[in-house]
C-alpha positions as CSV (number, residue, x, y, z in Angstrom):
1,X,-35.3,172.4,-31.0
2,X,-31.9,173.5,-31.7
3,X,-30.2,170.7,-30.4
4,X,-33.0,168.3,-32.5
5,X,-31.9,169.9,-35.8
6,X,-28.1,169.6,-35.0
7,X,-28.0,166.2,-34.5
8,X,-30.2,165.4,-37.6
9,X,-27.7,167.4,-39.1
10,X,-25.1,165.5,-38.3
11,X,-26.7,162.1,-39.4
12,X,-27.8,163.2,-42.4
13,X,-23.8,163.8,-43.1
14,X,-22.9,160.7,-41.8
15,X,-25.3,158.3,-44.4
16,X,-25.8,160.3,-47.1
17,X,-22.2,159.3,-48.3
18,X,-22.6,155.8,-48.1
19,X,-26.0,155.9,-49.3
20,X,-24.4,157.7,-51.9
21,X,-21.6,155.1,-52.8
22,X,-24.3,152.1,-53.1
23,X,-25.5,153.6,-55.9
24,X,-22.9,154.4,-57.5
25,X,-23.0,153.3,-61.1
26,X,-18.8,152.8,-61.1
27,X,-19.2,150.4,-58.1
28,X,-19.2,146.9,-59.5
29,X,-22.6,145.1,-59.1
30,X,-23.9,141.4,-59.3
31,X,-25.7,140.5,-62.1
32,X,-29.1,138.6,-61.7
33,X,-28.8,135.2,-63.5
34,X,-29.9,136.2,-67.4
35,X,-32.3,133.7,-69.4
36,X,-29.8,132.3,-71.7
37,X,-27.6,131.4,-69.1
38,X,-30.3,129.5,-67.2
39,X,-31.5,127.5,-70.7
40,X,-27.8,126.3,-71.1
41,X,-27.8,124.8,-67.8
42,X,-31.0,123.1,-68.3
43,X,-30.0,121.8,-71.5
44,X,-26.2,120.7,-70.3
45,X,-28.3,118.6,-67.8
46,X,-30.6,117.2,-70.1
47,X,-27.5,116.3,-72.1
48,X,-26.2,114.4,-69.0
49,X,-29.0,112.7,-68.2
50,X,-30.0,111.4,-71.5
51,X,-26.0,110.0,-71.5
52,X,-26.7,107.9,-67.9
53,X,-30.3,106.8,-69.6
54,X,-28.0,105.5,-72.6
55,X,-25.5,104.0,-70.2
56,X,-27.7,102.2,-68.3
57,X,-29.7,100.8,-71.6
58,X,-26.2,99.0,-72.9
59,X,-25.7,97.9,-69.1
60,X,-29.1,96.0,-69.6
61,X,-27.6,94.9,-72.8
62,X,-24.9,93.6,-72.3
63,X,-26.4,91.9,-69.3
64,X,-29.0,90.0,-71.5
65,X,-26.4,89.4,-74.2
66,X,-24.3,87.8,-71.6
67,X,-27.6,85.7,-69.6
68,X,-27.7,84.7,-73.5
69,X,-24.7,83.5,-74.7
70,X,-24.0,82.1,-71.0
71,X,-27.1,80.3,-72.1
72,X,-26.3,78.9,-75.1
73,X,-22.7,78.4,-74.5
74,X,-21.1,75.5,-75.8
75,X,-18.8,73.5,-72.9
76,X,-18.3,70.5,-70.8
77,X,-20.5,69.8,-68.0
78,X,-20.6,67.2,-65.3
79,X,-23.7,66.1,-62.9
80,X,-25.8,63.4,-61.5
81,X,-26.8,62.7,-65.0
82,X,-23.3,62.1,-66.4
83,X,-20.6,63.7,-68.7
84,X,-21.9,66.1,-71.7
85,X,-20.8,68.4,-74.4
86,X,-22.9,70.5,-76.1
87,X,-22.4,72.8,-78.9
88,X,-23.2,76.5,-78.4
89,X,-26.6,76.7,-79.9
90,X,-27.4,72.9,-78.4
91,X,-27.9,71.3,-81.8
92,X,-25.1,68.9,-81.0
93,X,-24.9,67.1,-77.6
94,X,-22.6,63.9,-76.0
95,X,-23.5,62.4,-72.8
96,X,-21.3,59.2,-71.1
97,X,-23.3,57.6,-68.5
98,X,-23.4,53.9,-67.6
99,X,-24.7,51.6,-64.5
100,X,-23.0,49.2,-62.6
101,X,-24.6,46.7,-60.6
102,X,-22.8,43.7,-58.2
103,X,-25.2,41.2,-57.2
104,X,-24.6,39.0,-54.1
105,X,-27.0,35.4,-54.8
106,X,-26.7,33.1,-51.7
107,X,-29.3,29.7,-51.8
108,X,-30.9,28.4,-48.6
109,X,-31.6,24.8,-47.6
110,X,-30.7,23.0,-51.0
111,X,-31.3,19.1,-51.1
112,X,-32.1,17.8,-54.3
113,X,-29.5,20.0,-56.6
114,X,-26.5,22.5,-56.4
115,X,-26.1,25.6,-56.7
116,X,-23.7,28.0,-56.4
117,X,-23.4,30.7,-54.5
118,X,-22.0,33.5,-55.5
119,X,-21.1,37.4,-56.2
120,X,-21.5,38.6,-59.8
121,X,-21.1,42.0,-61.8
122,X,-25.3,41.3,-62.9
123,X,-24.6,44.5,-65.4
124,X,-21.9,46.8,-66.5
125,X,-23.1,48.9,-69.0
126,X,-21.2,52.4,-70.0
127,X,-23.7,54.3,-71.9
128,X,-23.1,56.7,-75.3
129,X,-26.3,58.9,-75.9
130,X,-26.5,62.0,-78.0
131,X,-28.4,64.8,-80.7
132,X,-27.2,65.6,-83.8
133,X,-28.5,68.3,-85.7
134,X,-31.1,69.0,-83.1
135,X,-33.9,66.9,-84.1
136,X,-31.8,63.2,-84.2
137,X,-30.9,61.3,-80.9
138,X,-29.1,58.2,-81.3
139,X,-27.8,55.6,-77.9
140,X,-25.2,53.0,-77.5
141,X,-25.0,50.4,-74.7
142,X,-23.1,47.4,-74.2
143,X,-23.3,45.3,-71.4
144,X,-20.3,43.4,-69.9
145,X,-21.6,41.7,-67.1
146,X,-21.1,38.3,-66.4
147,X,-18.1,38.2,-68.1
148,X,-20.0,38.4,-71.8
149,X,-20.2,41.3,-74.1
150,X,-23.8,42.0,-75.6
151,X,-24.6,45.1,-77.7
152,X,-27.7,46.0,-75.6
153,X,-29.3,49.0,-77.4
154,X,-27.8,50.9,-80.7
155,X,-30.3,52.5,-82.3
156,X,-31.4,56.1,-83.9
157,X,-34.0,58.0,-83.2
158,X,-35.5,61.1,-85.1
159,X,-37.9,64.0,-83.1
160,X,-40.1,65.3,-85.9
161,X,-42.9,66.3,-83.2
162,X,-44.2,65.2,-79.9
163,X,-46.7,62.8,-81.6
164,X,-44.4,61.3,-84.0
165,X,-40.8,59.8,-83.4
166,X,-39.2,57.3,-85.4
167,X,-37.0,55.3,-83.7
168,X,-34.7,52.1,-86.2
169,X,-31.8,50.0,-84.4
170,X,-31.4,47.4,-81.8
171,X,-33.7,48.3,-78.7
172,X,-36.9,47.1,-76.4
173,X,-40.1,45.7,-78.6
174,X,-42.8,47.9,-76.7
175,X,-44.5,44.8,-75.1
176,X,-43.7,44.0,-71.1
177,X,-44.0,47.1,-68.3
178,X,-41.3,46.0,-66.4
179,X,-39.0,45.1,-69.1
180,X,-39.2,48.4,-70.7
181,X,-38.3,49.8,-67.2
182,X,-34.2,50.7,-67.1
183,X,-32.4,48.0,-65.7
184,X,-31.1,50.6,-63.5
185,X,-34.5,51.1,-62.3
186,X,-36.1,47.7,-61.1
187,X,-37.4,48.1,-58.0
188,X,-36.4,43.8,-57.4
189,X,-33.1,42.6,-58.0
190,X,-34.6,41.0,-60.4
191,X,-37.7,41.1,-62.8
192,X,-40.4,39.0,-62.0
193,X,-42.0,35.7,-64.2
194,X,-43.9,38.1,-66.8
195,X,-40.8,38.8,-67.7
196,X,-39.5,35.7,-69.1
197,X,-42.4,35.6,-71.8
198,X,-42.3,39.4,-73.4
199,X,-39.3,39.9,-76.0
200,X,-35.7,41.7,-74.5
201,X,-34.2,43.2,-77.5
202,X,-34.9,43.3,-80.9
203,X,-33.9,45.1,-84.3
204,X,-36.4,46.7,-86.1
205,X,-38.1,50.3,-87.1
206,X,-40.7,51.8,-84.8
207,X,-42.9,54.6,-84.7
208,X,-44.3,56.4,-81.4
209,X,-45.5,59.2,-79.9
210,X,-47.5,61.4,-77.3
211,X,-50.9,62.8,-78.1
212,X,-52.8,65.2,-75.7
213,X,-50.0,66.1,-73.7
214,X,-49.3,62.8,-72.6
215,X,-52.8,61.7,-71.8
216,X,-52.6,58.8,-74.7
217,X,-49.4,57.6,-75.8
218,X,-48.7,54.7,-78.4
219,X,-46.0,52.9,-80.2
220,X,-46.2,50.8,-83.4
221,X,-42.9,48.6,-84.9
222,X,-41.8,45.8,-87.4
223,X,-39.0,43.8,-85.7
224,X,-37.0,40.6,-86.7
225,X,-39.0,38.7,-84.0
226,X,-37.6,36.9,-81.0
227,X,-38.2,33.7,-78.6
228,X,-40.0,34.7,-75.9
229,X,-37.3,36.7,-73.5
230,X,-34.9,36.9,-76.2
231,X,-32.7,38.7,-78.0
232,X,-30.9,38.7,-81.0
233,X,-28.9,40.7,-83.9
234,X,-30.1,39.0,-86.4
235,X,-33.1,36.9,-87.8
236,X,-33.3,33.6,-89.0
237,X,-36.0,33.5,-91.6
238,X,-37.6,36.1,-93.6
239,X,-40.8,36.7,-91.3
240,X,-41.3,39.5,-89.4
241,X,-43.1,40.4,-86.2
242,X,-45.6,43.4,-85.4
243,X,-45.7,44.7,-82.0
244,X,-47.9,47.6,-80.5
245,X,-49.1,49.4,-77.3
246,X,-51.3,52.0,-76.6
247,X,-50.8,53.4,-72.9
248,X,-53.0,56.1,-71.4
249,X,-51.9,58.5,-68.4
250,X,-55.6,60.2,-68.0
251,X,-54.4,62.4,-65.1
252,X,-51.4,63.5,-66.0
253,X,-52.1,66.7,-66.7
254,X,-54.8,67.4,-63.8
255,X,-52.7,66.4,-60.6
256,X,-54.1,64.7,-57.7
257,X,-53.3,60.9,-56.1
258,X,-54.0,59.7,-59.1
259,X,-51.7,61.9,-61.6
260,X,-49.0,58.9,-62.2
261,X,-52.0,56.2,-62.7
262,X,-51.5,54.5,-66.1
263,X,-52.4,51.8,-68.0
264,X,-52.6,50.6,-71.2
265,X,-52.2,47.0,-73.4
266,X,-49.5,45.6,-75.8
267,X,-49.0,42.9,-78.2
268,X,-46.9,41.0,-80.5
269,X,-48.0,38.6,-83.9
270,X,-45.9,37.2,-86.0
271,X,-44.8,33.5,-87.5
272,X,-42.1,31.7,-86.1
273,X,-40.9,28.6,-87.9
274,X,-38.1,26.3,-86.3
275,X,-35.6,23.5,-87.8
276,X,-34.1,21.2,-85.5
277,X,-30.8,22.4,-85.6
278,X,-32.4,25.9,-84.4
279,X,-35.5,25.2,-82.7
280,X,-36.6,28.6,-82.5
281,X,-38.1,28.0,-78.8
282,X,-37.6,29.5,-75.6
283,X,-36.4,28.0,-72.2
284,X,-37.4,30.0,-68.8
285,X,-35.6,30.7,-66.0
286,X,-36.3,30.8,-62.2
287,X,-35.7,33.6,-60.3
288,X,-32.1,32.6,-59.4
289,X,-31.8,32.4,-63.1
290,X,-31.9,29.1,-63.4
291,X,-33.2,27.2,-66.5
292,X,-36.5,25.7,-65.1
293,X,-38.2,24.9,-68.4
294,X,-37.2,24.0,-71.9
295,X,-38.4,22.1,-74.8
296,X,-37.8,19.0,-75.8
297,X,-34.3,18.9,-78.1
298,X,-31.8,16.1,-79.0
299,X,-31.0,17.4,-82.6
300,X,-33.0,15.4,-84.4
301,X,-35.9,15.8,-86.4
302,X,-37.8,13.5,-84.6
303,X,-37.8,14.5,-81.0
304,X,-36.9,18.1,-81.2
305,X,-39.8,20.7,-80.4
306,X,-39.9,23.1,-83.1
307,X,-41.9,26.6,-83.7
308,X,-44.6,25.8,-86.0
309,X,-46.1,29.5,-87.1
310,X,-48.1,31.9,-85.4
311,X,-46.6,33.5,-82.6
312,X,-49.2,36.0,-80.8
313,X,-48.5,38.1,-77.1
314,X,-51.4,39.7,-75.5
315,X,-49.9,41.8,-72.4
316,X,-52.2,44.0,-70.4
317,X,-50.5,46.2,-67.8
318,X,-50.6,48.9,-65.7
319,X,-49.5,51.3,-62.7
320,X,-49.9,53.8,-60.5
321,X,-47.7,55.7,-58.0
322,X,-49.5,57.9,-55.6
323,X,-47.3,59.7,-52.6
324,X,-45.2,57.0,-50.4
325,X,-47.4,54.1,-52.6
326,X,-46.5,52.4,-56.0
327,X,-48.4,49.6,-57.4
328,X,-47.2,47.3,-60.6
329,X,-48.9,45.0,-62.4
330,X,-48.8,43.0,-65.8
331,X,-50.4,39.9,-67.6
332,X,-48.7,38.2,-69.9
333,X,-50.5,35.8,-72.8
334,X,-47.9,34.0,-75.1
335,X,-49.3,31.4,-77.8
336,X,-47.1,30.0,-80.0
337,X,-47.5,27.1,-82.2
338,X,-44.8,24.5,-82.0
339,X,-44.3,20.6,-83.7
340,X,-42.6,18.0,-83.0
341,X,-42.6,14.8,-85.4
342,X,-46.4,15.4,-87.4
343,X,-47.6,16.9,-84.3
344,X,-48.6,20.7,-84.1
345,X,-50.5,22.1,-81.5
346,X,-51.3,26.0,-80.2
347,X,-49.4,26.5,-76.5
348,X,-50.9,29.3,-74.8
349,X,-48.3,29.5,-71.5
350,X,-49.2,32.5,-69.6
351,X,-48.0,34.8,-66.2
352,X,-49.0,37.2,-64.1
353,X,-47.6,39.7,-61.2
354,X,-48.7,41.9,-58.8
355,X,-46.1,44.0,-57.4
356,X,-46.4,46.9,-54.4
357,X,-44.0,49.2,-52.9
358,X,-43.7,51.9,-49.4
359,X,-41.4,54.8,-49.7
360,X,-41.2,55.1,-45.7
361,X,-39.0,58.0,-46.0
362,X,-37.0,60.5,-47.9
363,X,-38.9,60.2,-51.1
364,X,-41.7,59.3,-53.7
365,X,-41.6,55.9,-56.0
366,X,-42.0,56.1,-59.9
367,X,-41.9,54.0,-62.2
368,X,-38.3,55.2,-63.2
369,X,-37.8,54.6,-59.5
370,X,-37.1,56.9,-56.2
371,X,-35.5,59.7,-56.1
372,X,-33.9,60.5,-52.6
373,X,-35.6,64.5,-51.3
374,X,-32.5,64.8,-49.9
375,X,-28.8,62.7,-50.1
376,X,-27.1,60.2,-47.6
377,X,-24.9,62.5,-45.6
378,X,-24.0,61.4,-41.8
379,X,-22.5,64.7,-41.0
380,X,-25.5,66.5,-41.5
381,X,-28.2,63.7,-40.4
382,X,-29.3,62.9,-43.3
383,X,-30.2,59.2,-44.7
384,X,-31.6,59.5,-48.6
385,X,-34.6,57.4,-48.9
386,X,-36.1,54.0,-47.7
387,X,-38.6,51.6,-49.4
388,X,-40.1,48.6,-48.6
389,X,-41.5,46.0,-51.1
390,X,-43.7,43.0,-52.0
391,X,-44.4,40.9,-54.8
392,X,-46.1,38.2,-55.9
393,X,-45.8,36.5,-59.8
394,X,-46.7,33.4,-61.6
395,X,-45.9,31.2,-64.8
396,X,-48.2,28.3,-65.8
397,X,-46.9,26.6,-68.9
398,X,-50.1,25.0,-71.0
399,X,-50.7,21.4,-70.1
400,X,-51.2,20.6,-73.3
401,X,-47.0,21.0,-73.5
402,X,-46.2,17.5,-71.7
403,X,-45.2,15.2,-72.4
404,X,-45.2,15.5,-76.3
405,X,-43.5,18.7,-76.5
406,X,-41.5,19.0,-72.7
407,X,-40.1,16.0,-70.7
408,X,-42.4,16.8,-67.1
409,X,-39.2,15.0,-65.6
410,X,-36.9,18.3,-66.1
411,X,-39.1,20.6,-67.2
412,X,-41.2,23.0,-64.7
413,X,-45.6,22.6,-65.5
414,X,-45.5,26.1,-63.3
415,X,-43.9,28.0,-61.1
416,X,-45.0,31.1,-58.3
417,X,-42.7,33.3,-56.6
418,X,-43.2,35.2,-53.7
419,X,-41.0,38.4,-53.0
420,X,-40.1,40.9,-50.2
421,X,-37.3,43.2,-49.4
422,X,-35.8,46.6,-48.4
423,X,-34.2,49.4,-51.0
424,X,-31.6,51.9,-49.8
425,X,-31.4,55.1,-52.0
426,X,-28.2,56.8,-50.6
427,X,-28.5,59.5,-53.7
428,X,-29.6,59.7,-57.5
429,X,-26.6,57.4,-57.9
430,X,-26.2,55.1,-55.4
431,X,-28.4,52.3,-53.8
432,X,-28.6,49.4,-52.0
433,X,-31.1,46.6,-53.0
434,X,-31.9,43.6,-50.4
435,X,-34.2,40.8,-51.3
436,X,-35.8,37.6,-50.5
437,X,-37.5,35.3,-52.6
438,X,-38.8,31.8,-52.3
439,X,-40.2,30.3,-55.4
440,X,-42.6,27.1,-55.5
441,X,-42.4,24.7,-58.5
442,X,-45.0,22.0,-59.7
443,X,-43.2,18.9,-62.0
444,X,-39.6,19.4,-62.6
445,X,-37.9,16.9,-61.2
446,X,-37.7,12.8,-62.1
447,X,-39.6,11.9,-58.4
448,X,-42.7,14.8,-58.6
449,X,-41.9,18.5,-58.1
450,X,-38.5,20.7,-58.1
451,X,-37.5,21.8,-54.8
452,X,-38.9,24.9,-53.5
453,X,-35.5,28.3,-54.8
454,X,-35.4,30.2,-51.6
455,X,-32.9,32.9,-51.9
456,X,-31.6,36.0,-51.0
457,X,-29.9,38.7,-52.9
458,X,-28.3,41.9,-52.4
459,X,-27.3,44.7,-54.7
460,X,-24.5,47.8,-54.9
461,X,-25.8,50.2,-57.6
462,X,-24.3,53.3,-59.0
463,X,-25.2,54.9,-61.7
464,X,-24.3,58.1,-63.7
């Protein structure tokens, strides 16, 4: 027991001092974290995280602002669809585009006439469109092919709403489907027969517009009147002519193979009165463009066919484009009421075409033509698109029109044409047209018919 209670003894003296010296008040101690200091903390972080919040807000900002004003931006730009400026807030816009086209025209097996053949710049037309003050569009295009200058189109048109446009200047009469197709866009080289019996530009004023998002659309002008194929900057008498057409796209807004079907009917009336100085009478061509038919004309009053009065087109049309397929046709009623000497008479000549196209790869036809999926580009095995074509169309000139009116020895009682060929759409811009037509005439010629136009023709397009 003794030797128990010495060596508790002697522990006690050990840690009782330092037990002692922990608790000494003197002896510096830490201090537990106090409320106040713990609130400033909180708060100094609250501070810093409502400054990152703010941060990121104007990053967005200025993001937005800068998507915007990117967006609106005035500047120069330059694609498939030309040159344009544009003011910053788009109310003012310039586009330069044009088209030109060199045709190549060779004739095969020629006996009874001559012909030339030959290479020729078919159209060169540099094209001026624009807005101006948002709501006004305007277009000017010349044409300088064949070595003429003709103001095309120069007209003005104001955007008040979808369903009603006013459009006053030089342009198409809304009559024949493929005329009012771009010249750029033709799926032959050139248009068919319908063709030479619908007006080609005219001045006038004309209202239009789209109702039910497309489903119906219409247009309604007064125009200076033309000859049939014609056009003209200026009138010669004080008569004017009406022209309409209502066209409906049923499907348009549904989808489906029958989305791009349309169809619709136009028309002209007006009176036409001649002198024999200015007959006031068309002539037709061929395809090949040569004159086939014409009145009867020596400059006098006595054995020049003159237009009489009433001048009235019926034109029925329609189309449809469905995948690879596209399908074209039109029918074309002209009667015009001509004299000659004390001799009037209603001639109703009338035409007709039927015209069908294959996109057998690379794209989709419409009727503003193909546009390539993907461009002409060797180095990657690509080939743009490839379409195949045929067409058939017809003009019959009234029989009441010989001999009185026409002399049967020169000019054509009718003529069918018969049309196939291959297009090559490298890109938007550039193509490759390649026809062959053969064209069958009835009178014509002094010993019985006009021999057979059989021809081929090429193209080089490009367009921007």
């Amino acid at each position: 027991m003794k030797h128990v209670r010495f060596w508790l003894g002697c522990a006690l003296l050990v840690f009782l001092p330092v037990g002692a010296r922990a608790q000494d008040p003197q002896a510096p101690q830490e201090q537990p974290p106090t409320p106040q200091t713990t609130d400033q903390k909180i708060e100094e972080l609250d501070q810093k995280i409502r400054v990152l919040n703010r941060k990121i807000e104007l990053n967005q900002l200025d993001q937005e602002a800068a998507a915007e004003k990117a967006k609106n931006a005035g500047g120069v730009t330059a694609d498939k669809n030309g040159f344009s400026i544009k003011s910053a807030d788009g109310a003012y816009r310039l586009r330069i585009g044009g088209y030109a086209q060199l045709d190549s025209r060779f004739f095969l097996d020629e006996k009874q006439r001559s012909t030339v053949d030959t290479f020729i710049l078919r159209r060169v037309r540099p094209i001026l469109e624009g807005t101006v003050a948002k709501i006004f569009d305007f277009r000017i295009m010349p044409d300088f092919g064949a070595g003429q200058t003709v103001l095309q189109d120069a007209y003005v048109e104001g955007r008040f709403s979808p369903a009603f446009r006013v459009r006053a200047g030089k342009f198409k009469p809304p009559v024949g489907l493929e005329r009012l197709q771009s010249g750029a866009d033709l799926l032959f080289v050139e248009r068919a027969l319908p063709t030479n019996l619908v007006p080609n530009r005219d001045l006038g004023v004309q209202v239009a517009g789209d109702l039910a998002s497309g489903v119906a659309s219409y247009q309604v002008g007064v125009f200076n009147g033309v000859v049939d194929g014609g056009i003209a900057d200026a009138d010669t008498n004080s008569e004017k002519d009406v022209a309409a057409r209502l066209f409906f796209q049923p499907f348009i807004q549904s989808g489906g193979p029958l989305k791009n079907l349309g169809f619709g009917v136009a028309g002209t009336s007006g009176n036409h009165t001649g002198t024999a100085a200015s007959p006031g009478l068309p002539s037709y061509r061929s395809p090949g463009q040569a004159t086939v038919f014409a009145y009867r004309a020596d400059g006098t009053a006595a054995n020049t066919t003159i237009a009489g009065g009433r001048h009235v087109r019926i034109v029925p049309q329609a189309y449809l484009y469905s995948g690879p397929f596209g399908f074209l046709a039109e029918y074309v009623s002209s009667r015009q009421n001509v004299t000659r000497g004390l001799v009037s008479r209603d001639l109703d000549h009338r035409s007709w075409q039927a015209a069908a196209s294959w996109v057998i790869a690379g794209g989709e036809p419409t009727y503003r033509s193909v546009n390539p999926k993907v461009n002409f580009d060797p180095s990657a095995h690509t080939w743009g698109a490839w379409e195949v074509k045929v067409r058939y169309s017809k003009l019959d000139v009234d029989d009441a029109t010989f001999p009185l009116f026409a002399n049967p020895a020169t000019a054509i009682r009718s003529e069918k044409a018969m049309a196939a060929g291959l297009n090559w759409y490298l890109n938007r811009n550039v193509r490759l047209l390649f026809d062959y037509e053969r064209t069958k005439f009835v009178g014509g010629f002094s010993t019985g018919d006009r021999e057979d136009e059989k021809l081929f023709f090429s193209r080089f397009q490009i367009q921007f």
